[in-house]
C-alpha positions as CSV (number, residue, x, y, z in Angstrom):
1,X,30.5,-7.3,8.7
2,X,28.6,-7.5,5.4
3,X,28.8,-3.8,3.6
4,X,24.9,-2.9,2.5
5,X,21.6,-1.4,2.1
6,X,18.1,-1.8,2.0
7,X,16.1,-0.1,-1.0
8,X,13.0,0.9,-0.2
9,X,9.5,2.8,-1.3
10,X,7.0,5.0,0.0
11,X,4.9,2.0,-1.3
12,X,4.2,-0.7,-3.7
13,X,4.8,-0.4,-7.9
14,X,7.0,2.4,-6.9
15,X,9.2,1.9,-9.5
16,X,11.6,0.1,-6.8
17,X,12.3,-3.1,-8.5
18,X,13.6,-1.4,-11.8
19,X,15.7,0.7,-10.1
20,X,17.4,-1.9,-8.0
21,X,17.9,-4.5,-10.8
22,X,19.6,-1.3,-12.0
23,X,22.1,-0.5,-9.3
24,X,22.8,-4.4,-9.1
25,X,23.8,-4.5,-12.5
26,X,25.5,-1.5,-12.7
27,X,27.7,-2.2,-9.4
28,X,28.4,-5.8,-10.6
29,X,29.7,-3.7,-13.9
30,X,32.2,-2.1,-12.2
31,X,33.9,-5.1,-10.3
32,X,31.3,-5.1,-7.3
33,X,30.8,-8.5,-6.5
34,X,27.0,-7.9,-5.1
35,X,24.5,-10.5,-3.4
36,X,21.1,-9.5,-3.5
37,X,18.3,-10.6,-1.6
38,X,14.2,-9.8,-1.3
39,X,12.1,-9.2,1.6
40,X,9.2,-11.7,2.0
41,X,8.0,-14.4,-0.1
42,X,8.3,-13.2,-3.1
43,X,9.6,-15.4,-6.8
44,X,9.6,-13.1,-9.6
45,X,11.4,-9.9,-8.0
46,X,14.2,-11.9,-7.3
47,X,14.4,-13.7,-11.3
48,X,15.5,-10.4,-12.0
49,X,18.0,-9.7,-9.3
50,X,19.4,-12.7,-9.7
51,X,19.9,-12.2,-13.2
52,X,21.2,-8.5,-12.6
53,X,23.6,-9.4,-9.9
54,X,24.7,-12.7,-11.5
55,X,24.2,-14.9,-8.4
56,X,21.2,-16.6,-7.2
57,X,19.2,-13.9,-5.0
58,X,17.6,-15.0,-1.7
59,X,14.3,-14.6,0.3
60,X,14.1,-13.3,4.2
61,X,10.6,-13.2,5.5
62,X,9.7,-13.0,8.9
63,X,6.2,-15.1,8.4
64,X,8.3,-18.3,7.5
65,X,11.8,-17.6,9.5
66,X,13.2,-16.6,13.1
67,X,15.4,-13.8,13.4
68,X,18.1,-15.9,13.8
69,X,17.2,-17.9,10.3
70,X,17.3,-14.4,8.8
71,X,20.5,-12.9,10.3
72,X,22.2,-16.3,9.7
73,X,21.2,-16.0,6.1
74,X,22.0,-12.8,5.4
75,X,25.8,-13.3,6.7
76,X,25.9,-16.7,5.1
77,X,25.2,-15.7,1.8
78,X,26.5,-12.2,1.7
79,X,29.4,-12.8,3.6
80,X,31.2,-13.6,0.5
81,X,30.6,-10.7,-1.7
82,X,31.4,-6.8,-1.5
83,X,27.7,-5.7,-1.0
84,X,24.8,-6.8,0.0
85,X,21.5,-5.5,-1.7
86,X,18.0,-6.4,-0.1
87,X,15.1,-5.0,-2.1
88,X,12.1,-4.2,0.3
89,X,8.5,-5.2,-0.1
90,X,5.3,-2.7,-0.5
91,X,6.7,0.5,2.1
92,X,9.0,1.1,4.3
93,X,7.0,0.9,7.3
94,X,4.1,-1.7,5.9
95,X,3.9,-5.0,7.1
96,X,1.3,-7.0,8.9
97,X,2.1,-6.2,12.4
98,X,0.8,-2.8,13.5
99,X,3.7,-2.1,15.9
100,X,6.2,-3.4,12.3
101,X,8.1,-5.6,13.9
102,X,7.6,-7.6,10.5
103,X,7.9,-4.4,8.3
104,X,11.4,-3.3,5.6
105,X,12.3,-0.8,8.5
106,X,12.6,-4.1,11.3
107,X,14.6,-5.7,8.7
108,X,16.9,-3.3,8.1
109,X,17.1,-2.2,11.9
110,X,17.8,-6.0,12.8
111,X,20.3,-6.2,9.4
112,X,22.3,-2.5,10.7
113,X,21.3,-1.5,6.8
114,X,21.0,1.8,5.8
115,X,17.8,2.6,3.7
116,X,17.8,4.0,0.6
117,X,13.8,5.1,-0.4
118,X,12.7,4.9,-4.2
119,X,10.1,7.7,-4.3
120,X,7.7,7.6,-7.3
121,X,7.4,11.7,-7.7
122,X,4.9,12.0,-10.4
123,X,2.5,15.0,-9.2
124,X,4.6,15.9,-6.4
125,X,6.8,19.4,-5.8
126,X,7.3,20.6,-2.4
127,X,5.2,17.9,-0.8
128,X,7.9,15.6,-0.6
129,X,9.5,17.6,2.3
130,X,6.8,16.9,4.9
131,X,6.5,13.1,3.6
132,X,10.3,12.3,4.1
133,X,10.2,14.6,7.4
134,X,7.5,11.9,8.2
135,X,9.8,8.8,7.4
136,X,12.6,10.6,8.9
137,X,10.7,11.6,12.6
138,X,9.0,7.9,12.3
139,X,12.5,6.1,11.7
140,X,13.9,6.7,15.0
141,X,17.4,6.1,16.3
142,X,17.4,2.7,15.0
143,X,17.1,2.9,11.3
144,X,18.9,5.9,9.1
145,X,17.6,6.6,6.1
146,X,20.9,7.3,4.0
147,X,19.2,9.1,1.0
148,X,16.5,9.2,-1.6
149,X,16.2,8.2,-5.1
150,X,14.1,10.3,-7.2
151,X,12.3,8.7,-9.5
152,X,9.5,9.2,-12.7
153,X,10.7,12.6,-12.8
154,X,9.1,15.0,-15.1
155,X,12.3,16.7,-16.3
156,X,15.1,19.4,-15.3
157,X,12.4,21.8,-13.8
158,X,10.6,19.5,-12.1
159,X,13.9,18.0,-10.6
160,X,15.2,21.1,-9.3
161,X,11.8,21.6,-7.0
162,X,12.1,18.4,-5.4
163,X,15.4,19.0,-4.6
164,X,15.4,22.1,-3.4
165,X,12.4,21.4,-1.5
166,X,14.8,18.4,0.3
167,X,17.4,20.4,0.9
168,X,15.9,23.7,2.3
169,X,13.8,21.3,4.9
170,X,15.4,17.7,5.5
171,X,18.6,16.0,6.2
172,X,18.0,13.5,3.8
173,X,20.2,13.5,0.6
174,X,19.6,13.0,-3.0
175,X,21.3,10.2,-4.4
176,X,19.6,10.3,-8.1
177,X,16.8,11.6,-10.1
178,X,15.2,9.1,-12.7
179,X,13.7,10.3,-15.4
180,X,10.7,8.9,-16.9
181,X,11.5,5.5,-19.5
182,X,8.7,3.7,-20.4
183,X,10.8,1.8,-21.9
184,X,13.0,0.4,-18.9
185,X,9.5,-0.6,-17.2
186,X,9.3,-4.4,-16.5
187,X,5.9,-5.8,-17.7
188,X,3.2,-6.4,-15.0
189,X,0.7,-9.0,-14.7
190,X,-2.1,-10.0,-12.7
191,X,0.7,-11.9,-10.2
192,X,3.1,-8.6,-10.5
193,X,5.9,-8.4,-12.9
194,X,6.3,-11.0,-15.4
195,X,9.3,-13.1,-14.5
196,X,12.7,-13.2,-15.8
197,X,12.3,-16.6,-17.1
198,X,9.9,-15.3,-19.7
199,X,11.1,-12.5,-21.0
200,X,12.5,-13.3,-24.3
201,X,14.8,-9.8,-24.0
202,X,15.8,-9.8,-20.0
203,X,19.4,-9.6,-20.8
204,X,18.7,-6.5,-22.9
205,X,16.4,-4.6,-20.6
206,X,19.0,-5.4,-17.8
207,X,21.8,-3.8,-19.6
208,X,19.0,-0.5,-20.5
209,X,18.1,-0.4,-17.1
210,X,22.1,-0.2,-15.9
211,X,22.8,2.2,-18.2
212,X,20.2,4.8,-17.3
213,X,21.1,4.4,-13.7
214,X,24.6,5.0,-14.9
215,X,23.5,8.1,-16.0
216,X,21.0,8.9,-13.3
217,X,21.8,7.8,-10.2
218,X,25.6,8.4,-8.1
219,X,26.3,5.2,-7.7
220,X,29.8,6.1,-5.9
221,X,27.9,8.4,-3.6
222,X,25.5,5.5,-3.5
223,X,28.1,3.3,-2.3
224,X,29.4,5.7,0.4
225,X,26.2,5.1,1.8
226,X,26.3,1.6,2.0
227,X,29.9,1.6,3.7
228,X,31.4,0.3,0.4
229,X,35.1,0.2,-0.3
230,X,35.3,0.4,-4.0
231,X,37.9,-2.6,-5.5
232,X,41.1,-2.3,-7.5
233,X,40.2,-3.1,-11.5
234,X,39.7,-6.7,-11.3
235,X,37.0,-6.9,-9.1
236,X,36.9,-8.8,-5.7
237,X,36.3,-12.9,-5.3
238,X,33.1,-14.5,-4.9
239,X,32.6,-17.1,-2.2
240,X,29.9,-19.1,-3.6
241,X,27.3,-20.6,-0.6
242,X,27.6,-24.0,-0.4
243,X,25.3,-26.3,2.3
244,X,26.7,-29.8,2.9
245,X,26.2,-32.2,0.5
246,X,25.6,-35.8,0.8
247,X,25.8,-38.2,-1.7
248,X,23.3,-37.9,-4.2
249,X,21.0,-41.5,-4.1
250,X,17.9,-40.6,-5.5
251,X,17.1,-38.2,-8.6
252,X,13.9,-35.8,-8.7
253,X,13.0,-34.3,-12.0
254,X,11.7,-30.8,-11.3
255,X,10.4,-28.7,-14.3
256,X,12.5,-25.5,-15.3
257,X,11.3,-23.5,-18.5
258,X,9.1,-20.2,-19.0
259,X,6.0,-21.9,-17.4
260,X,7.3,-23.1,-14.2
261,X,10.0,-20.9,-12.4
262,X,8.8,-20.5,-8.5
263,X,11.8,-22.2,-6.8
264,X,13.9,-20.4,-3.7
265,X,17.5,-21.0,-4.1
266,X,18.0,-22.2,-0.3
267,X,15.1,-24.6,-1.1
268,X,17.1,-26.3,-4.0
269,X,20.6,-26.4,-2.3
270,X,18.0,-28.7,0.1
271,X,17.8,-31.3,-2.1
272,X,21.7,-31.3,-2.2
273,X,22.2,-32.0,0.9
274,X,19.3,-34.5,1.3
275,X,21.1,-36.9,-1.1
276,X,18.8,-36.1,-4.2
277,X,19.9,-34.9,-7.6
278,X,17.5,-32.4,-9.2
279,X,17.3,-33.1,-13.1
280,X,15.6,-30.3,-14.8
281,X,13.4,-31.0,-18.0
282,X,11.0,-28.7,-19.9
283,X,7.6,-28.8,-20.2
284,X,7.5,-27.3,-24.1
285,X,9.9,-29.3,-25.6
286,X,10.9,-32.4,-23.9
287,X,8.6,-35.2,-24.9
288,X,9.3,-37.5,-21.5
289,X,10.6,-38.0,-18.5
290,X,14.2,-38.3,-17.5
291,X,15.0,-41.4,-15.9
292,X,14.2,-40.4,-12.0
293,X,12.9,-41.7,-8.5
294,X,10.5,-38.7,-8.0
295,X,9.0,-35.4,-9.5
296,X,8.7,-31.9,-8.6
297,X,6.9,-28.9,-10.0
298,X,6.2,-25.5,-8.8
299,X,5.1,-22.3,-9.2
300,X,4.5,-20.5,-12.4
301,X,2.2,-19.3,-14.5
302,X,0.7,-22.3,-16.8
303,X,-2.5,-20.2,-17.5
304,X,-0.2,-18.0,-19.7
305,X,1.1,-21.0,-21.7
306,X,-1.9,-23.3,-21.1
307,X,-2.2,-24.0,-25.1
308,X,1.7,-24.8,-25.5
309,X,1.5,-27.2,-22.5
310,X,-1.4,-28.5,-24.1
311,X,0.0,-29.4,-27.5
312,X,2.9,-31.1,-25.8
313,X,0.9,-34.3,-25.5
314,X,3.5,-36.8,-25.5
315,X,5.0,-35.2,-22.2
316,X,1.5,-35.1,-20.5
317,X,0.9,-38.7,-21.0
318,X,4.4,-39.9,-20.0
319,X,3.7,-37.8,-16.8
320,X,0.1,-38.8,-16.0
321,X,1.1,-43.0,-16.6
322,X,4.0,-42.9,-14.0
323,X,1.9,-40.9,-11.1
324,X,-0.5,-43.8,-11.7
325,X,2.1,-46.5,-11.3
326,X,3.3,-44.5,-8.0
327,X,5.8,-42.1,-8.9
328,X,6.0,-39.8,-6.2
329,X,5.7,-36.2,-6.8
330,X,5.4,-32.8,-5.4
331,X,3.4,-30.1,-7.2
332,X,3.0,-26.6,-5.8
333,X,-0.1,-23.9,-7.2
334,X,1.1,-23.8,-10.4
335,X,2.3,-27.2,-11.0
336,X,-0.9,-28.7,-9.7
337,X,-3.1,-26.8,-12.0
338,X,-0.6,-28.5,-14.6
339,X,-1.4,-32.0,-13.3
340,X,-5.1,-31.3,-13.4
341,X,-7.8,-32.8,-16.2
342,X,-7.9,-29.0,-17.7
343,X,-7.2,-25.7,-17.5
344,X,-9.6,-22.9,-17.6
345,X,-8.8,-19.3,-18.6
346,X,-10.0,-16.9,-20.8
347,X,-13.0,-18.7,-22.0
348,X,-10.8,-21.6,-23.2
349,X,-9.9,-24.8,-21.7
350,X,-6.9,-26.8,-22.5
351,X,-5.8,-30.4,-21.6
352,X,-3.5,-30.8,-18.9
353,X,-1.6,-33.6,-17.6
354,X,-4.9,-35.1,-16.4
355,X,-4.0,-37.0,-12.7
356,X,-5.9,-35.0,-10.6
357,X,-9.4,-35.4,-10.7
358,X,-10.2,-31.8,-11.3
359,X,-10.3,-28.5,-13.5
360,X,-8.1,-25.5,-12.4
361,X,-10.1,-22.7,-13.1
362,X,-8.8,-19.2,-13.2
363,X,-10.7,-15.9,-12.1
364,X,-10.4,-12.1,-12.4
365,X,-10.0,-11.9,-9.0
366,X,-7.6,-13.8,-6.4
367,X,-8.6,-16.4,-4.8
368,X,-6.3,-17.1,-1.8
369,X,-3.5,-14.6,-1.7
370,X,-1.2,-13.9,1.5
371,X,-0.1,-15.8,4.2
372,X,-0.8,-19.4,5.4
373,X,-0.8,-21.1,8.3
374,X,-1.3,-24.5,8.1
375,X,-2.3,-28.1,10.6
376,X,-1.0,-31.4,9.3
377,X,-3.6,-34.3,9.3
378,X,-3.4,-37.5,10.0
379,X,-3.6,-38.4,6.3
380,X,-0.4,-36.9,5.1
381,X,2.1,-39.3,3.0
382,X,5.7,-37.7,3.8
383,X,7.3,-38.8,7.1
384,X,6.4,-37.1,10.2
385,X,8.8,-34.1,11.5
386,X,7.7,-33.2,15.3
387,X,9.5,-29.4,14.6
388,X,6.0,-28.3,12.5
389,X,2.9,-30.1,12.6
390,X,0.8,-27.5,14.4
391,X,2.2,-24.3,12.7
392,X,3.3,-25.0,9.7
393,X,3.9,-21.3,7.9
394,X,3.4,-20.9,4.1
395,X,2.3,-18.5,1.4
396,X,-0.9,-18.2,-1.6
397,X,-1.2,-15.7,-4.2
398,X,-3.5,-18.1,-6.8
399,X,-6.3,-17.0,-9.3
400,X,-7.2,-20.6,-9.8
401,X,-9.6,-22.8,-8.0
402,X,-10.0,-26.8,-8.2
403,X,-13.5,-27.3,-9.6
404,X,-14.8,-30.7,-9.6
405,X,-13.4,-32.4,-6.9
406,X,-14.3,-35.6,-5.8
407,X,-15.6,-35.7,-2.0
408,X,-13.4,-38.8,-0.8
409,X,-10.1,-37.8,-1.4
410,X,-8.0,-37.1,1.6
411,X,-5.6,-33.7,2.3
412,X,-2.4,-33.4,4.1
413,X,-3.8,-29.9,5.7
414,X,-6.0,-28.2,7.7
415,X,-6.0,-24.3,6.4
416,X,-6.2,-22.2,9.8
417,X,-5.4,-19.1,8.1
418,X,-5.5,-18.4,4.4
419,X,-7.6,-20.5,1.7
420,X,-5.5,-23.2,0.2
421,X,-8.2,-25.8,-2.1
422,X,-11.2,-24.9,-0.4
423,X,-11.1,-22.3,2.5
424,X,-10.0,-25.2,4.7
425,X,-7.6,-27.9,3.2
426,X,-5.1,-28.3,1.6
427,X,-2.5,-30.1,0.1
428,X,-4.6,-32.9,-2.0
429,X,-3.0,-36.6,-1.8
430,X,-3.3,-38.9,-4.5
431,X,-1.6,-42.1,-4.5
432,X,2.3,-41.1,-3.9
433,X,1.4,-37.2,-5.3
434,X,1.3,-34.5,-2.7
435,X,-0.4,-31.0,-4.8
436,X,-0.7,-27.9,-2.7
437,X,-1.6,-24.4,-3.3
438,X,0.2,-23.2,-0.4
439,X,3.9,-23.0,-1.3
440,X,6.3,-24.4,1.1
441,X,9.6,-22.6,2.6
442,X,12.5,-25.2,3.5
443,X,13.2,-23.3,7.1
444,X,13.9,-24.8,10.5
445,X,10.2,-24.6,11.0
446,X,9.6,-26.9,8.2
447,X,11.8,-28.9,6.7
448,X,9.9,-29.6,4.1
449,X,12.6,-30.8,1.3
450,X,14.2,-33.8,3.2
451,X,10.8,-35.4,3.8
452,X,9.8,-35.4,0.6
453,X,13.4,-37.0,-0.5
454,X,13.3,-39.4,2.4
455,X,9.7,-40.0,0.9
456,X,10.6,-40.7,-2.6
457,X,13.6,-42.7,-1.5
458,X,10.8,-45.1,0.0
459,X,8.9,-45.4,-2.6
460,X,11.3,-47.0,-4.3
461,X,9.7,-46.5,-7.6
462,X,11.7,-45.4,-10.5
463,X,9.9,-43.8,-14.1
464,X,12.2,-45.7,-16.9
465,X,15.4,-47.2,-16.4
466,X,18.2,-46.3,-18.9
467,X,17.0,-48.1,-21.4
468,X,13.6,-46.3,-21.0
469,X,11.4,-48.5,-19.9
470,X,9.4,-48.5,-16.8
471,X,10.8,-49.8,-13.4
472,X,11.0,-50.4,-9.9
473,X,14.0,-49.9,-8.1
474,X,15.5,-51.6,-5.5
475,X,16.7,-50.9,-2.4
């Protein structure tokens, strides 16, 4: 059984991401080999916990996967390591189901985690007796809430009301009282916290993070609660996750670098054991394409770097010439706003790649944001897989919209919930290019990584054999 606990808030921008990148980092200090994971779909609160914890963290979301997917997951990849840490989403008990069978507190019920709740005290004394009475009465036999983290507290004083207040009315312990650090916070944005990837100092706010929860938080009486047996000096062994591999035949290059960073781990290890080799290249400083049989980019946030994209002209050309002779490619959100004529944002447009016939446009406002459920069409270009079709289950959080679209061009989707391109496709197709805002989840539901492999591996074209000129392969 997989030692662990859930961290959780009375609700979102509690202050809860910052202090579990802090215990991760701080356990994996002291020998604890820790595997962390997120609740729902979610890319940049795992950059950091990945980073913290020093192994790859990993998504369970009950829009995209079964129970089964989850619990399999959970034991696959945490089976190896001496705790397991899964960082909730908005509040304990939020979620979109209104009995929460899709909520933190199902998850951790169905995991047999304890929770551990961040609260963000700021204007709060004695109040926060009655509220974690509430959780406490609302939890139920199935859930136990193992203790409460303290946290933006006002000082000495102010600590010593809240928990007296906790322990003269609830059974609830106090595992740590964080102090106010404006320093520690991690930088929002209009998509949440800006990622890992992009923070020039991540290392270094890791490491102040770690030590302030060193100093703040009981981390032995912390681990007590997750049912952890402490190692000898040394630490314990990692069992690295590994999914069967086949031999690699075909190689995707898939952009990596401060602009594009929206990739689940599971989803990756996909194209391992498809048979294609992912060969990372950077949109700011390469100036072409590595020699490869497809491309993939995701997620990110080009807006923020839409001038730096812009100036790398060399790149953009290289890119635009082989999705005209057929390369095939894969762009999620992000990464299609990259392939676009422009981008738009901040009263400034910027040349893009300029493949799609369209301007990405960016707003002060979202434009499709949540869940997605999604209805193949006839038009789509990846093989056919009979296990999704009808329900295929994604999720949008975009500012941008495609403005100047041509009316002829065909989609792979029908949006029946959510917004995708226009409130009711998605998933443009252009010659061998597939560019959705809707991003994809490789789950039994939807395999979507090995049909776009086995796609590229029939399209048999290749951009530039060694010798860097442009080709079609064989076979």
């Amino acid at each position: 059984m997989t030692n662990g606990l859930l961290i959780s808030a009375i609700h979102k921008s509690s202050g809860k991401t910052t202090v579990t990148v802090g215990i991760a980092r701080a356990l994996a200090r002291r020998g604890i080999a820790i595997q962390s994971f997120k609740k729902g779909p979610d890319y940049i609160d795992p950059m950091w916990l990945s980073r913290a914890a020093g192994r790859p963290c990993v998504n369970l979301d009950f829009h995209t996967m079964s129970d089964e997917e989850i619990a399999s997951a959970f034991v696959a990849r945490g089976g190896g390591a001496d705790l397991a840490i899964v960082e909730g989403n908005k509040g304990l008990f939020d979620g979109v189901d209104v009995e929460g069978a899709d909520s933190n507190a199902a998850l951790a019920a169905q995991l047999g985690l304890p929770v551990v709740l961040v609260v963000d005290t700021r204007g709060m004394t004695r109040g926060i007796a009655p509220l974690i009475r509430g959780y406490e009465s609302f939890a139920g036999d199935d859930l136990r809430i193992a203790g409460v983290i303290l946290d933006q507290v006002g000082g000495p004083r102010h600590e010593g009301k809240l928990r007296a207040a906790l322990e003269r009315y609830t059974d609830t312990p106090v595992l740590g009282a964080v102090g106010r650090h404006p320093e520690i916070g991690i930088d929002e944005r209009h998509l949440g916290l800006v990622p890992a990837n992009e923070a020039s100092a991540a290392e270094a706010k890791i490491e102040a993070i770690a030590d302030i929860v060193e100093r703040e938080i009981d981390i032995e009486r912390l681990g007590v609660a997750a049912c952890l047996t402490w190692p000898s000096a040394g630490g314990g062994t990692v069992r690295r996750f590994d999914p069967p591999t086949s031999p690699a035949d075909v190689r995707i290059a898939i952009a990596r670098d401060r602009a594009f960073g929206f990739y689940y781990p599971d989803d990756l290890d996909a194209f391992a054991a498809a048979g294609a080799e992912l060969v990372p290249f950077d949109t700011f400083r390469d100036s072409q394409l590595p020699p490869v049989d497809g491309l993939f980019v995701g997620g990110g946030f080009p807006e923020v770097h839409a001038a730096d994209l812009a100036a790398n002209e060399s790149l953009r050309r290289d890119i635009r010439r082989a999705l005209e002779v057929g390369l095939p490619a894969y762009a999620e959100c992000g990464g299609m706003m990259y392939l676009c004529q422009g981008l738009h944002w901040q009263g400034q447009r910027h040349e893009m790649v300029g493949y799609l016939p369209a301007e990405a446009v960016m707003h002060q406002r979202p434009v499709g944001r949540g869940y997605v459920r999604l209805e193949e069409t006839a038009d789509g270009i990846w093989p056919a897989d009979a296990r999704s079709g009808q329900n295929l289950r994604a999720h949008e959080f975009h500012y941008a919209s495609l403005e100047g679209l041509p009316d002829d061009l065909a989609y792979a989707f029908r949006v029946r919930r959510g917004y995708g391109i226009d409130g009711h496709r998605d998933g443009l197709i252009l010659g061998n290019t597939l560019a959705t805002f809707s991003h994809q989840r490789d789950v039994d539901s939807n395999r979507w990584v090995a049909r776009f492999v086995d796609f590229v591996r029939s399209c048999g074209v290749s951009h530039k054999n060694r010798e860097g000129e442009p080709a079609i392969a064989h076979g």
